[in-house]
MMTF fields as JSON, N, C-alpha, C and O atoms, coordinates in Angstrom:
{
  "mmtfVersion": "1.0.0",
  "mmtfProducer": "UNKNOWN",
  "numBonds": 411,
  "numAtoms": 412,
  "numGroups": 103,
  "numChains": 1,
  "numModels": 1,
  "chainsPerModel": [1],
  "groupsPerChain": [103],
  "chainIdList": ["A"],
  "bondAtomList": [4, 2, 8, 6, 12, 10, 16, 14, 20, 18, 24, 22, 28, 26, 32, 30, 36, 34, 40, 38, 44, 42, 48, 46, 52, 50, 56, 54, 60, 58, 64, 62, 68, 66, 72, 70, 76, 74, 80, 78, 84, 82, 88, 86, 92, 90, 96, 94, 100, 98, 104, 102, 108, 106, 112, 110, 116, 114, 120, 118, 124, 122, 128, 126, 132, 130, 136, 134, 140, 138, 144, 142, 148, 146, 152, 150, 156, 154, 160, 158, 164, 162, 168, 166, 172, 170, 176, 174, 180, 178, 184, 182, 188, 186, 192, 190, 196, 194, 200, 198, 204, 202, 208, 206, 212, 210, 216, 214, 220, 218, 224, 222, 228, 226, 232, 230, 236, 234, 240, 238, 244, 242, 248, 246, 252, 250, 256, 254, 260, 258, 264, 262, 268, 266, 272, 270, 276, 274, 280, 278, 284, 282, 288, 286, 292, 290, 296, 294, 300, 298, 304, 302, 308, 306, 312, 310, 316, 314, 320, 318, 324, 322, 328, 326, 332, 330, 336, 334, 340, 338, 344, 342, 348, 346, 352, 350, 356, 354, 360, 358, 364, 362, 368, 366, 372, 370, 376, 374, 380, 378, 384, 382, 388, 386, 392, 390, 396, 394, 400, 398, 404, 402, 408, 406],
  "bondOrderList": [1, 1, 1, 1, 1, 1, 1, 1, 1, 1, 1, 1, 1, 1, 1, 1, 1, 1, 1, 1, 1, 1, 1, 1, 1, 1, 1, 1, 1, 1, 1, 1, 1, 1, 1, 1, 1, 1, 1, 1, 1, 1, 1, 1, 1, 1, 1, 1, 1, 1, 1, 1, 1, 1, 1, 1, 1, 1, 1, 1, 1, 1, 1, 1, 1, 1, 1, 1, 1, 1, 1, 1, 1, 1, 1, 1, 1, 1, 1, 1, 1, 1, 1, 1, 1, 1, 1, 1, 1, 1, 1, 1, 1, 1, 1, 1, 1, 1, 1, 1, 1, 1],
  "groupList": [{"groupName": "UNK", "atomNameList": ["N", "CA", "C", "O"], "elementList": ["N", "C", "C", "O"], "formalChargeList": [0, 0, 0, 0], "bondAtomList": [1, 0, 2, 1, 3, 2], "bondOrderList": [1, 1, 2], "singleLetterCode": "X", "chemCompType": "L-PEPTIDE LINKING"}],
  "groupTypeList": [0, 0, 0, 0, 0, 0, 0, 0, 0, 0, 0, 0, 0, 0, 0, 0, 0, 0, 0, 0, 0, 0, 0, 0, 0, 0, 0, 0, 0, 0, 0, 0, 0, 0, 0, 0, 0, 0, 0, 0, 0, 0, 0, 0, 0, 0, 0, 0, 0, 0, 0, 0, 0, 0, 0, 0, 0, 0, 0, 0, 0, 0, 0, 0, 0, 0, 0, 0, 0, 0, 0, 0, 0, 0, 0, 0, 0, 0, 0, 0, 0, 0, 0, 0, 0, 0, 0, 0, 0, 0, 0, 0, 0, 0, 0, 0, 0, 0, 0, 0, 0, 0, 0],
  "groupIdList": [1, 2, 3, 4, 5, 6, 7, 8, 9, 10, 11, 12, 13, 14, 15, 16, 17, 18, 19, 20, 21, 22, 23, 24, 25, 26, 27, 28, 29, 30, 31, 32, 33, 34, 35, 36, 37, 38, 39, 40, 41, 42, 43, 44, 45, 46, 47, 48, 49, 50, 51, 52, 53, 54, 55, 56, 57, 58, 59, 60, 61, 62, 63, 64, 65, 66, 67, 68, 69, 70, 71, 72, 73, 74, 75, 76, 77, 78, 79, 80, 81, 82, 83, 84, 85, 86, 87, 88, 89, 90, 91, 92, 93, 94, 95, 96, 97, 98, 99, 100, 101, 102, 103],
  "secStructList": [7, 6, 6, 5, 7, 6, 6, 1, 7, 7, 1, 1, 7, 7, 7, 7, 6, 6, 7, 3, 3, 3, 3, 3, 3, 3, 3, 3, 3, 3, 3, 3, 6, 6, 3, 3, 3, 3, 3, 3, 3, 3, 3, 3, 3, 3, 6, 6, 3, 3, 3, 3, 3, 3, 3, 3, 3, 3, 3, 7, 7, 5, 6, 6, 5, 7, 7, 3, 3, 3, 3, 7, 7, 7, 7, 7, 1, 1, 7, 7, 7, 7, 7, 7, 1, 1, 7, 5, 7, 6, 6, 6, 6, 7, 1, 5, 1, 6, 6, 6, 6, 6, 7],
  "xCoordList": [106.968, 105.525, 105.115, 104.099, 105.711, 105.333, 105.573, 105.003, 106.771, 106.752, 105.828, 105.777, 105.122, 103.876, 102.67, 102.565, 102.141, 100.766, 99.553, 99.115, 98.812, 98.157, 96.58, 95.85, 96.666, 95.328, 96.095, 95.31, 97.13, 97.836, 98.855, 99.502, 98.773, 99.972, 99.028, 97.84, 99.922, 99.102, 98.731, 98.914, 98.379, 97.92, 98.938, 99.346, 99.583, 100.58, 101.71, 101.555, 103.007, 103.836, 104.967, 105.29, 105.338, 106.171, 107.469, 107.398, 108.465, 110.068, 110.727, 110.586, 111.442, 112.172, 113.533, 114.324, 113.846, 115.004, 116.203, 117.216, 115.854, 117.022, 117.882, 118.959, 116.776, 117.3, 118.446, 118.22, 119.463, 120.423, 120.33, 120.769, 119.705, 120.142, 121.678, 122.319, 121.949, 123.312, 123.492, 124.392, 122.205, 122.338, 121.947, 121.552, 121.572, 120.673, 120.758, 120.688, 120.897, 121.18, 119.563, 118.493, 119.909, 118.583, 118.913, 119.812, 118.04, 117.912, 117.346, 117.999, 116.443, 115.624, 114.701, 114.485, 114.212, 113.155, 112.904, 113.636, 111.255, 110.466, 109.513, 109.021, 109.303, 108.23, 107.503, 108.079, 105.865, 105.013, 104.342, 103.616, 104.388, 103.852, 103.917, 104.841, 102.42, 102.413, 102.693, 102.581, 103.072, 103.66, 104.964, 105.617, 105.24, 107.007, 106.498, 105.49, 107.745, 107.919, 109.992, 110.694, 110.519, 111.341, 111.626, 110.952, 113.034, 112.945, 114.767, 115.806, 114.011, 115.655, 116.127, 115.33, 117.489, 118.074, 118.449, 119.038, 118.026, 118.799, 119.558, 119.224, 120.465, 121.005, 120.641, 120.606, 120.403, 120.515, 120.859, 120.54, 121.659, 121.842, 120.929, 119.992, 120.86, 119.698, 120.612, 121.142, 120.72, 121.413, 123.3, 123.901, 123.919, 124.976, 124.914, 125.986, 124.1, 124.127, 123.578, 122.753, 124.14, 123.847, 122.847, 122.975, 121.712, 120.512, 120.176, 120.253, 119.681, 119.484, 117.468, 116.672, 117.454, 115.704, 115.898, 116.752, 114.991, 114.247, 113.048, 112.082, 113.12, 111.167, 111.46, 112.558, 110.021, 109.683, 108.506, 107.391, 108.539, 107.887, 107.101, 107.399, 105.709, 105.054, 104.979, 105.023, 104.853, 105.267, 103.983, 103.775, 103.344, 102.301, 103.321, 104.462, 103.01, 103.573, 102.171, 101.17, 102.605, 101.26, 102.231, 103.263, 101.433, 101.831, 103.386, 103.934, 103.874, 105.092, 106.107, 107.307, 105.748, 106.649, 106.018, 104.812, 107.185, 106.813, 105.859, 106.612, 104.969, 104.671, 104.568, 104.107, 105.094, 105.095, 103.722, 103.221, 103.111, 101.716, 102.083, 102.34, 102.155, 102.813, 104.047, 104.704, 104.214, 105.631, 105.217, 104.495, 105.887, 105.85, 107.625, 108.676, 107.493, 108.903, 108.791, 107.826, 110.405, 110.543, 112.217, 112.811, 112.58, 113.932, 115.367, 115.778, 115.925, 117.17, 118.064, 118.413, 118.381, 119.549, 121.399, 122.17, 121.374, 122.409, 122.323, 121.338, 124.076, 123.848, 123.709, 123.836, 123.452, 123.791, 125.213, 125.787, 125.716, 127.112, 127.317, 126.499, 128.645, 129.231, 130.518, 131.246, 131.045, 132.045, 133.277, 133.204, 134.176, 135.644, 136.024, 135.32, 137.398, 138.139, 138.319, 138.215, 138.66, 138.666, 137.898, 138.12, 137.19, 136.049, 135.6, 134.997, 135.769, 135.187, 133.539, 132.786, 133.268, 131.785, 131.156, 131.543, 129.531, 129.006, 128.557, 128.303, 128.364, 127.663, 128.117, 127.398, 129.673, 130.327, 131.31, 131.681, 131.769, 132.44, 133.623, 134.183, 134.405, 135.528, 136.462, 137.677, 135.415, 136.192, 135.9, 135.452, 136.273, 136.591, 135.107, 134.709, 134.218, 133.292, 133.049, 132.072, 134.146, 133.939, 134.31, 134.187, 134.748, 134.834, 134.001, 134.562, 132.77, 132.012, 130.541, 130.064, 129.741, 128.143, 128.495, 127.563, 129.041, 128.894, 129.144, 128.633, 129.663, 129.968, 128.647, 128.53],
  "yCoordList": [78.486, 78.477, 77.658, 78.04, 76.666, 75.967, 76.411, 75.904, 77.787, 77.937, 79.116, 79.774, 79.26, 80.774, 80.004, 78.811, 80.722, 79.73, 79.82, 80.922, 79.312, 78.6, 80.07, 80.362, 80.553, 81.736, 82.997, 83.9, 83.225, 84.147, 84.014, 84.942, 82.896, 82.309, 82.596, 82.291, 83.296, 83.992, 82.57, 81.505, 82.465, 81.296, 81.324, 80.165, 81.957, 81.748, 83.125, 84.325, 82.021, 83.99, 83.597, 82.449, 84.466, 84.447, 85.353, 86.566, 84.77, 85.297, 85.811, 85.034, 86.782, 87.068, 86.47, 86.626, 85.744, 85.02, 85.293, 84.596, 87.364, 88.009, 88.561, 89.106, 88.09, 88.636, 87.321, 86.154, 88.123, 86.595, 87.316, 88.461, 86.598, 86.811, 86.559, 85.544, 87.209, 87.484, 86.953, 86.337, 87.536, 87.299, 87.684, 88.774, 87.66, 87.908, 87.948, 86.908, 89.112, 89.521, 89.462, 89.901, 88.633, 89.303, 90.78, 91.219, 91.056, 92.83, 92.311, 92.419, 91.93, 91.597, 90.467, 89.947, 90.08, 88.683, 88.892, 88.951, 89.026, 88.564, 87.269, 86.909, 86.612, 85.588, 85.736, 85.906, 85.579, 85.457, 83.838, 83.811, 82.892, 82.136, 81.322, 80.716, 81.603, 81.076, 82.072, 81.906, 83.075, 84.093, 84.789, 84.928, 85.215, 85.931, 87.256, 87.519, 87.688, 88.856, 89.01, 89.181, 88.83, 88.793, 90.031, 90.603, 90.354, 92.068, 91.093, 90.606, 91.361, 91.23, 92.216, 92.844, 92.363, 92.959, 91.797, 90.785, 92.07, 91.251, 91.729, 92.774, 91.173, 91.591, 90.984, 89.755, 91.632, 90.991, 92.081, 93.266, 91.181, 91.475, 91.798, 91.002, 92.987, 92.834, 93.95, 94.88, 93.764, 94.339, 94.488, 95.458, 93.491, 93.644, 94.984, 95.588, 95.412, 96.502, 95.413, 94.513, 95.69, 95.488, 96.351, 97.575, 95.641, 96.532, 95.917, 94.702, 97.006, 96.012, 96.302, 97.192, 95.082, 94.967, 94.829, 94.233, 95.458, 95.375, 95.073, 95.456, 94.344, 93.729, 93.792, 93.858, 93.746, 93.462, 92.312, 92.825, 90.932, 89.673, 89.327, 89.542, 88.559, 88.366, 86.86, 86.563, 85.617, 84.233, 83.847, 84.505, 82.789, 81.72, 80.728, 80.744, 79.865, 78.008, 77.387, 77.514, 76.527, 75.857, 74.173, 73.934, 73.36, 71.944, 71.677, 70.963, 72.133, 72.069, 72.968, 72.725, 73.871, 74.858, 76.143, 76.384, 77.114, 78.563, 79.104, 79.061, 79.43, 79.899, 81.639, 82.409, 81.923, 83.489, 83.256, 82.36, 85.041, 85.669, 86.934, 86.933, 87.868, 89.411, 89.691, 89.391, 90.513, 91.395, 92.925, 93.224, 93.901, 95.321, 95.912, 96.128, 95.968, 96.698, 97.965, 98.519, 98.322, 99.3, 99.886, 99.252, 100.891, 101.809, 100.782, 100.454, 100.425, 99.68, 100.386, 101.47, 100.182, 100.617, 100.492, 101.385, 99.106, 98.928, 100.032, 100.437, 100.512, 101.583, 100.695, 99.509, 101.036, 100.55, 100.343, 101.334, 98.986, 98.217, 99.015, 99.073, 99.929, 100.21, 99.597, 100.37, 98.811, 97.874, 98.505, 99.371, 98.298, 99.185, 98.168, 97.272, 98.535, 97.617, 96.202, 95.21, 96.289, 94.419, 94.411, 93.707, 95.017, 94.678, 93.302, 92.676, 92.69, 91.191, 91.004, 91.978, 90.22, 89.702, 89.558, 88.809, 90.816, 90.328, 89.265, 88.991, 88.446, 86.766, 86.077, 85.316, 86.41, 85.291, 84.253, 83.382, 84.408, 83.553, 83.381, 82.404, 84.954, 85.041, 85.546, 85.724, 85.7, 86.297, 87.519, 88.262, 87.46, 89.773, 89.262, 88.097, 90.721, 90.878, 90.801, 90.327, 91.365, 91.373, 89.817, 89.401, 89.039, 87.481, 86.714, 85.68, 86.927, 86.158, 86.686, 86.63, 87.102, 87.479, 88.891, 88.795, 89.656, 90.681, 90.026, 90.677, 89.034, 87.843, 87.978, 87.141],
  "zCoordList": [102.468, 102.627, 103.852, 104.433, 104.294, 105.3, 106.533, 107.499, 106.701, 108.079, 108.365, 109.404, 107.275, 107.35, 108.32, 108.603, 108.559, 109.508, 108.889, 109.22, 108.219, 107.408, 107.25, 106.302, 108.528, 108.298, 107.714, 107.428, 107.52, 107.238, 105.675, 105.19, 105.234, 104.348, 102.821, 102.717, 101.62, 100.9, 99.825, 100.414, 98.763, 97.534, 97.024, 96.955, 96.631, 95.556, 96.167, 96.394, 96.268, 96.259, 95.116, 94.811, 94.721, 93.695, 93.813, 94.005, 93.702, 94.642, 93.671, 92.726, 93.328, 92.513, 92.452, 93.382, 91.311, 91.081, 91.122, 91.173, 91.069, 90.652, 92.173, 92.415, 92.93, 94.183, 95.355, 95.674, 95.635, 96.487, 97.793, 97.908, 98.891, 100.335, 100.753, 100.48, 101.168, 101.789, 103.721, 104.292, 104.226, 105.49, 106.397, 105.984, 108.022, 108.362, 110.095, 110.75, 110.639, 111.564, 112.392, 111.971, 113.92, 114.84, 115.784, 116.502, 115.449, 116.193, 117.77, 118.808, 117.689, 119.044, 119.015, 117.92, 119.902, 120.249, 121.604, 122.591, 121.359, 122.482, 122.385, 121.315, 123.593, 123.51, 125.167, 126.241, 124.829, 125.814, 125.642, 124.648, 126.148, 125.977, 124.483, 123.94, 124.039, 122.358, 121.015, 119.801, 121.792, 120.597, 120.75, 121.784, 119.515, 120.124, 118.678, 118.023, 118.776, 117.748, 117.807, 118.804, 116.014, 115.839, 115.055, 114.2, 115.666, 114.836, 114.167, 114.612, 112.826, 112.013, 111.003, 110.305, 110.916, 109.296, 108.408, 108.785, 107.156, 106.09, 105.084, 104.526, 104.779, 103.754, 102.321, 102.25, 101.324, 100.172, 98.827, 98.735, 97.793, 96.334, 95.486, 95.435, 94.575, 93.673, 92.909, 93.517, 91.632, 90.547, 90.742, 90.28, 91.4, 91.806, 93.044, 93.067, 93.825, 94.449, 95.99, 95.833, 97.239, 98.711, 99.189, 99.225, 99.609, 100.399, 101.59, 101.774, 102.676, 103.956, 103.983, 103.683, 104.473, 105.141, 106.484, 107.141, 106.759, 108.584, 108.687, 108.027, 109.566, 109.624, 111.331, 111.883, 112.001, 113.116, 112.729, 112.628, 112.508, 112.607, 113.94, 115.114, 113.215, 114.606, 114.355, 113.162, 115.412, 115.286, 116.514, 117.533, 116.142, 116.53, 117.133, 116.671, 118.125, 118.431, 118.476, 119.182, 117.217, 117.1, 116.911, 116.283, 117.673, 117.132, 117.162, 116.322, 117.914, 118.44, 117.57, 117.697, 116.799, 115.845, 115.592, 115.624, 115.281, 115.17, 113.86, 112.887, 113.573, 112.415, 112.296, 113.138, 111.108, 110.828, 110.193, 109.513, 110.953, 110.667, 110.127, 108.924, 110.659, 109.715, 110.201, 111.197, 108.984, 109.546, 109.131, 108.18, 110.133, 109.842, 108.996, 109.599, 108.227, 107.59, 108.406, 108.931, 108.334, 109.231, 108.464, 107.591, 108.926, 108.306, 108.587, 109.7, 107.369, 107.869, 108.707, 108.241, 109.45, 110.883, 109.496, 109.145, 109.182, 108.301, 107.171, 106.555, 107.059, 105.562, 104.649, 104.953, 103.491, 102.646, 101.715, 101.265, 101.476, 101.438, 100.476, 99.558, 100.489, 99.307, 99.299, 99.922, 98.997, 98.413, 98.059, 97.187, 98.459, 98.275, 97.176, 96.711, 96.838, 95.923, 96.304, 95.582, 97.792, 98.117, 99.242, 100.228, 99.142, 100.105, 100.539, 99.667, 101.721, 101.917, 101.408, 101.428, 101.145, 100.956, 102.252, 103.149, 102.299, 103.396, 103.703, 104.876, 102.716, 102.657, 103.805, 104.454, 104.15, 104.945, 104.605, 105.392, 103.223, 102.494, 102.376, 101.877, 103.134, 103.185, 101.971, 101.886, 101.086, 99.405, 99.702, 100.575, 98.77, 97.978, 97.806, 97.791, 97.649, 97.266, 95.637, 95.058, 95.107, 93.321, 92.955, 91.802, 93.972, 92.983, 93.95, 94.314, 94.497, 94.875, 95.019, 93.885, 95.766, 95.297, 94.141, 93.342, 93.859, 92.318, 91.335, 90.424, 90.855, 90.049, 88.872, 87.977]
}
């Protein structure tokens, strides 16, 4: 909540518990001055199953730090992870996928 920028940042958000980020690739970055725009993929877990997000993010510098104002979702570029038998974990962890985030 604190790195949202304060005209844009909603009352209350509420995160789903069930969901684990995995990780998080930059696509692109621009900056003009006091604004930039960050295009990322993420990865994350939700029912033991791998899904990717894409956003194109828009960012304020206010007071010496970045604050996020909107983001546009957009088509993940990443397929979606289908997991072989020893598939590594996209997390980064260096395990099999079935003994570390499908757990």
């Amino acid at each position: 909540m604190e790195s949202w920028h304060q005209d844009y940042r909603p009352e209350n958000l509420q995160l789903d518990a069930e969901i684990k980020w995995l990780g998080l690739d930059i696509v692109d970055y621009a900056s003009q001055g006091g604004q930039a725009t960050v295009e990322f993929e993420a990865l994350l877990l939700v029912d033991k199953q791998v899904e990717a997000m894409h956003e194109k993010s828009q960012f304020v510098f206010e007071q010496g730090r970045w604050f996020y104002t909107t983001g546009e979702m957009m088509q993940p570029v990443t397929k979606s992870f289908k997991p072989g038998r020893n598939s590594s974990c996209p997390c980064g962890s260096g395990l099999k996928f079935k003994r570390c985030c499908a757990k």
